[in-house]
Backbone as XML, in Angstrom:
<?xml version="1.0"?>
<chain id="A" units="angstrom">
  <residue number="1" name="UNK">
    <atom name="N" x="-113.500" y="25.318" z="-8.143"/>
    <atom name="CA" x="-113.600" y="23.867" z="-8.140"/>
    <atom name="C" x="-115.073" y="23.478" z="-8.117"/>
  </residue>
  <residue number="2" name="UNK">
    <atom name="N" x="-115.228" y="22.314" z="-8.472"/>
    <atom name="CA" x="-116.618" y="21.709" z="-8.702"/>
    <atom name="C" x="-117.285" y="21.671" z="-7.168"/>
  </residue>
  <residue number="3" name="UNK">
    <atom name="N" x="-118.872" y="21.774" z="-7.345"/>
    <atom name="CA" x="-119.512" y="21.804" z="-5.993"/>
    <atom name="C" x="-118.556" y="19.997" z="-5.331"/>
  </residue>
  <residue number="4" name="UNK">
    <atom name="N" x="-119.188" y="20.061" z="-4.026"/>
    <atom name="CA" x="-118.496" y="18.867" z="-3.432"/>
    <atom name="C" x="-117.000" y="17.969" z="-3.580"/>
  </residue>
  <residue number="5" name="UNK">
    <atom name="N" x="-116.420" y="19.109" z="-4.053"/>
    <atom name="CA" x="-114.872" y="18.574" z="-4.256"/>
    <atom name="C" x="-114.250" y="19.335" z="-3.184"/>
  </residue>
  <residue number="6" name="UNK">
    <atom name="N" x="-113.493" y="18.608" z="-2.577"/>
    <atom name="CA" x="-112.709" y="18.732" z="-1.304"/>
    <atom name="C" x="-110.851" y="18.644" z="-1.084"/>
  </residue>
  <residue number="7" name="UNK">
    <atom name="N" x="-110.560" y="19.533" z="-0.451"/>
    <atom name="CA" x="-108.946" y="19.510" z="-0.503"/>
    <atom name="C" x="-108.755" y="19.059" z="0.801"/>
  </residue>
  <residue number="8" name="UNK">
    <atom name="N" x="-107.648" y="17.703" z="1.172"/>
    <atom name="CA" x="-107.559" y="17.285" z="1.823"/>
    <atom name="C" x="-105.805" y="17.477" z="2.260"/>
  </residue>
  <residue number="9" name="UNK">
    <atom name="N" x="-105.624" y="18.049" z="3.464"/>
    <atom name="CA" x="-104.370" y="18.419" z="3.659"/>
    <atom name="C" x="-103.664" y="18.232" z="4.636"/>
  </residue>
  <residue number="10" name="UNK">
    <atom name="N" x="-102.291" y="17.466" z="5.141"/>
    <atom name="CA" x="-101.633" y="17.262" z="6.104"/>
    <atom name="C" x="-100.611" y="18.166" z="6.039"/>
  </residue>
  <residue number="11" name="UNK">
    <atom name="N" x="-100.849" y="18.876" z="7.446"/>
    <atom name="CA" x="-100.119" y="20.381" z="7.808"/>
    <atom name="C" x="-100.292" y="21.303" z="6.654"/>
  </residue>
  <residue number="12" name="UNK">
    <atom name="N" x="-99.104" y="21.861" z="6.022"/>
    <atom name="CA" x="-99.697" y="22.473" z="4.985"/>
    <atom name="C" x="-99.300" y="21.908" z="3.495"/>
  </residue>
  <residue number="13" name="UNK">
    <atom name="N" x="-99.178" y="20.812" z="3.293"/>
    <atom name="CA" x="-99.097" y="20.135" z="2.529"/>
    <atom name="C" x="-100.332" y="19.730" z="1.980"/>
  </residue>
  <residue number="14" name="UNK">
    <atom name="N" x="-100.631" y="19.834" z="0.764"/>
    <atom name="CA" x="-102.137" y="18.999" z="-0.594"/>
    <atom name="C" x="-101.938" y="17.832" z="-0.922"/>
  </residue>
  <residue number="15" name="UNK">
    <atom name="N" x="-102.154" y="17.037" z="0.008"/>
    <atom name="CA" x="-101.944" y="15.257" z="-0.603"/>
    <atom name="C" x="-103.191" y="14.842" z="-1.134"/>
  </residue>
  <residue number="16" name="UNK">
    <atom name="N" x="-104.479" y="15.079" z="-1.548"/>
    <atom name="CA" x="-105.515" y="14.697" z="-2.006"/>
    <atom name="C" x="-106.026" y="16.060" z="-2.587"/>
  </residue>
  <residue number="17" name="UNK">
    <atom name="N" x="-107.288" y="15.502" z="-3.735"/>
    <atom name="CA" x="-107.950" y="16.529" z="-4.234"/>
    <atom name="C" x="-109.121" y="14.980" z="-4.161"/>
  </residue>
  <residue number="18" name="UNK">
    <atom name="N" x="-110.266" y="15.439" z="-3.554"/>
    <atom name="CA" x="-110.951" y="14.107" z="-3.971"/>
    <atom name="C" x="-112.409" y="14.976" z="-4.002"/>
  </residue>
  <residue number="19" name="UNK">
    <atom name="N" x="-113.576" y="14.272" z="-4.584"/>
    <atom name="CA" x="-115.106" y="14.570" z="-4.803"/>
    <atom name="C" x="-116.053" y="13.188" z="-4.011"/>
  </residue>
  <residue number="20" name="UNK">
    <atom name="N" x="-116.294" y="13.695" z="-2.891"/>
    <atom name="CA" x="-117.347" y="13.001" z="-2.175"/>
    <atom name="C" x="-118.757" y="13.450" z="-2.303"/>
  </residue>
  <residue number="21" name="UNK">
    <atom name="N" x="-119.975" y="12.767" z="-2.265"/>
    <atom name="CA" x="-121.452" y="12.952" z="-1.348"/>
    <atom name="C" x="-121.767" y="14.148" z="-0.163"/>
  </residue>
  <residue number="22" name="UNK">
    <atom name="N" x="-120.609" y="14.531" z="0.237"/>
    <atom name="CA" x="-120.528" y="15.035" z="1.606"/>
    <atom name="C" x="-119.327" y="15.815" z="2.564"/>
  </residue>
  <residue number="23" name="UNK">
    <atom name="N" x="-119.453" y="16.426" z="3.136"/>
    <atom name="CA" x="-118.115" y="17.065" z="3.877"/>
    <atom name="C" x="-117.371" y="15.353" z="4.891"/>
  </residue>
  <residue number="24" name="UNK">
    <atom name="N" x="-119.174" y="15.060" z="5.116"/>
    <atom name="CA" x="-118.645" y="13.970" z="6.407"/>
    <atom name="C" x="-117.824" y="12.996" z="5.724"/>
  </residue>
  <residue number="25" name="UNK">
    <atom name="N" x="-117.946" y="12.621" z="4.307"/>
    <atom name="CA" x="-117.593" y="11.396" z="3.765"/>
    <atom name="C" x="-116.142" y="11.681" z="3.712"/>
  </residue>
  <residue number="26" name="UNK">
    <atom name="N" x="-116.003" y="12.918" z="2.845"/>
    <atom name="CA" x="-114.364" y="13.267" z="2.815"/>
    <atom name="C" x="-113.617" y="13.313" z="4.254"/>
  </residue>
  <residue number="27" name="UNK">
    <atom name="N" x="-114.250" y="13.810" z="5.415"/>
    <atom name="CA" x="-113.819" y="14.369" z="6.253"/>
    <atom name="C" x="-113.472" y="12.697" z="7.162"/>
  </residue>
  <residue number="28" name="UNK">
    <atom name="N" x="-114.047" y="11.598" z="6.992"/>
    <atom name="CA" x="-113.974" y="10.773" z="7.553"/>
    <atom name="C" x="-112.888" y="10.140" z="6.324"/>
  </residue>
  <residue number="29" name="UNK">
    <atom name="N" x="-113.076" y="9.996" z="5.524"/>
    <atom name="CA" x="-112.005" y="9.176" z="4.677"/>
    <atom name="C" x="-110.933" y="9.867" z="4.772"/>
  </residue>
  <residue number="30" name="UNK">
    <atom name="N" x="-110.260" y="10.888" z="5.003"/>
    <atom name="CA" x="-109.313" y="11.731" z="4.998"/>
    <atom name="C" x="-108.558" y="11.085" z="6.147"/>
  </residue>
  <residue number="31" name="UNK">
    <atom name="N" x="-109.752" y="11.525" z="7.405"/>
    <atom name="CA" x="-109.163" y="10.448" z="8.775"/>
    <atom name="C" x="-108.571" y="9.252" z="8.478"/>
  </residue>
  <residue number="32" name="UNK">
    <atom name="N" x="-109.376" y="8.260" z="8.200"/>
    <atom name="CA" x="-109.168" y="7.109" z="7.596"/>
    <atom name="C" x="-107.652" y="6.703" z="6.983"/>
  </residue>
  <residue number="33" name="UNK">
    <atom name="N" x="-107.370" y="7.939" z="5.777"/>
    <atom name="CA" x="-106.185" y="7.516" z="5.310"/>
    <atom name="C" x="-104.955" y="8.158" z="5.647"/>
  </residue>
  <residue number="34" name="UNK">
    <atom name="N" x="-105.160" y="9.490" z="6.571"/>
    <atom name="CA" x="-103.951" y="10.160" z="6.728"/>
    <atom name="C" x="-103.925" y="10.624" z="8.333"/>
  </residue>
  <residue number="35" name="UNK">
    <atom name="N" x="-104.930" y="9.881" z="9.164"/>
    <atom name="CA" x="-104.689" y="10.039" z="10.732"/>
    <atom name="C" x="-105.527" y="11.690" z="10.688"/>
  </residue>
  <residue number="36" name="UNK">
    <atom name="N" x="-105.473" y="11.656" z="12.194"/>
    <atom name="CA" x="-105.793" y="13.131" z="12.658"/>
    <atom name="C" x="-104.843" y="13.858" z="12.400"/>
  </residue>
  <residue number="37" name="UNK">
    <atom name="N" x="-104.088" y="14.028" z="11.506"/>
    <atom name="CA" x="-103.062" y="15.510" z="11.336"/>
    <atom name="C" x="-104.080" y="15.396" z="10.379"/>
  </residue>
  <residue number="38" name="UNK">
    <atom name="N" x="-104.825" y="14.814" z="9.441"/>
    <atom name="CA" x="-105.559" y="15.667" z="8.066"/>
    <atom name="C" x="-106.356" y="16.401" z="8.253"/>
  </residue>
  <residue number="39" name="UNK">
    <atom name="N" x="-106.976" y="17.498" z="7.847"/>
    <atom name="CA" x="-108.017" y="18.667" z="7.576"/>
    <atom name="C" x="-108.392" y="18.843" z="6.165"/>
  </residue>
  <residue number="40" name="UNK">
    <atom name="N" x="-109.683" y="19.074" z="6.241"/>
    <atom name="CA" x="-110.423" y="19.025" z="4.836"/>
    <atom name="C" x="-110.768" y="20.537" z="4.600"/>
  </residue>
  <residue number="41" name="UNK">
    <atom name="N" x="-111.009" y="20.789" z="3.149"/>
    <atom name="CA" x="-111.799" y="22.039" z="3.051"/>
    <atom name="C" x="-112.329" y="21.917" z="1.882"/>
  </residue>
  <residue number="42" name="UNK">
    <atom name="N" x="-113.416" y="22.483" z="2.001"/>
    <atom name="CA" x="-114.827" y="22.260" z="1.012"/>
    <atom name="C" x="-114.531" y="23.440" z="-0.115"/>
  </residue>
  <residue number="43" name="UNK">
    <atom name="N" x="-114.651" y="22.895" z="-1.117"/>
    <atom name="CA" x="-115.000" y="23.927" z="-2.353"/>
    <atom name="C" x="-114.348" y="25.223" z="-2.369"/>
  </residue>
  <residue number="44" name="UNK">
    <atom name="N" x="-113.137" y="24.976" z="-2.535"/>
    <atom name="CA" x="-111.824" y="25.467" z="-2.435"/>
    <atom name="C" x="-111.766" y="26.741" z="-3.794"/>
  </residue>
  <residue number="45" name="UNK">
    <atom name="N" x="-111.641" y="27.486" z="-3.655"/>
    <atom name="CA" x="-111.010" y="28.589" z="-4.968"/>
    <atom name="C" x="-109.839" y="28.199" z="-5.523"/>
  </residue>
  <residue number="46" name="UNK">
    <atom name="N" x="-109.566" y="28.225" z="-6.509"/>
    <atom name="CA" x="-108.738" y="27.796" z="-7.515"/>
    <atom name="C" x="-108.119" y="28.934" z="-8.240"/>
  </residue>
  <residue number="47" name="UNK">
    <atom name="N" x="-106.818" y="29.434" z="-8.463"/>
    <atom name="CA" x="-106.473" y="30.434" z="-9.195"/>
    <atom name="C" x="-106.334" y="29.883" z="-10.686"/>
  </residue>
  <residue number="48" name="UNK">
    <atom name="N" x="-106.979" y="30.786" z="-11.665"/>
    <atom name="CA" x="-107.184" y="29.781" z="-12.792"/>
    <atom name="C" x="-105.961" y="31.063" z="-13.614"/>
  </residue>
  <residue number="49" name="UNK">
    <atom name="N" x="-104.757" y="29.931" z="-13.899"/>
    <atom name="CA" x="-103.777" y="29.917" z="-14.963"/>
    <atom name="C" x="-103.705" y="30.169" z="-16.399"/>
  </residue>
  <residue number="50" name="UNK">
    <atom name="N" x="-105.083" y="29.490" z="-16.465"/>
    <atom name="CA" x="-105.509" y="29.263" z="-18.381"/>
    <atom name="C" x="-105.169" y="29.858" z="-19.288"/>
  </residue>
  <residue number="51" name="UNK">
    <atom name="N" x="-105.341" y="31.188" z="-19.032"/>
    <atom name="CA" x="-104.926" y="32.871" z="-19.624"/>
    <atom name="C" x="-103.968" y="33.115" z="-19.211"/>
  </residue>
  <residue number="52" name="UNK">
    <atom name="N" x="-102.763" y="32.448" z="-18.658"/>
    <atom name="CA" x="-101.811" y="33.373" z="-18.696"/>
    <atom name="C" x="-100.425" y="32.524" z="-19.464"/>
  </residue>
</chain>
């Protein structure tokens, strides 16, 4: 995934894929829209499909 793109996740559920400025920006907007159950993670690995 692109530098500063962030996966935003309640329990283990992926309800966001978003690209902020910052860990803090995502990490606070995440709060913002999905309460303290959300957790962020920065620049996530991606299994790439393309080829298969």
């Amino acid at each position: 995934m692109a530098h500063n793109t962030f996966v935003v996740y309640v329990g283990t559920k992926i309800v966001e894929v978003v690209y902020a400025t910052s860990y803090q920006q995502a990490y606070e907007w995440a709060k913002r829209n999905y309460g303290e159950q959300a957790y962020v993670f920065e620049n996530v690995q991606a299994l790439d499909i393309t080829g298969r």
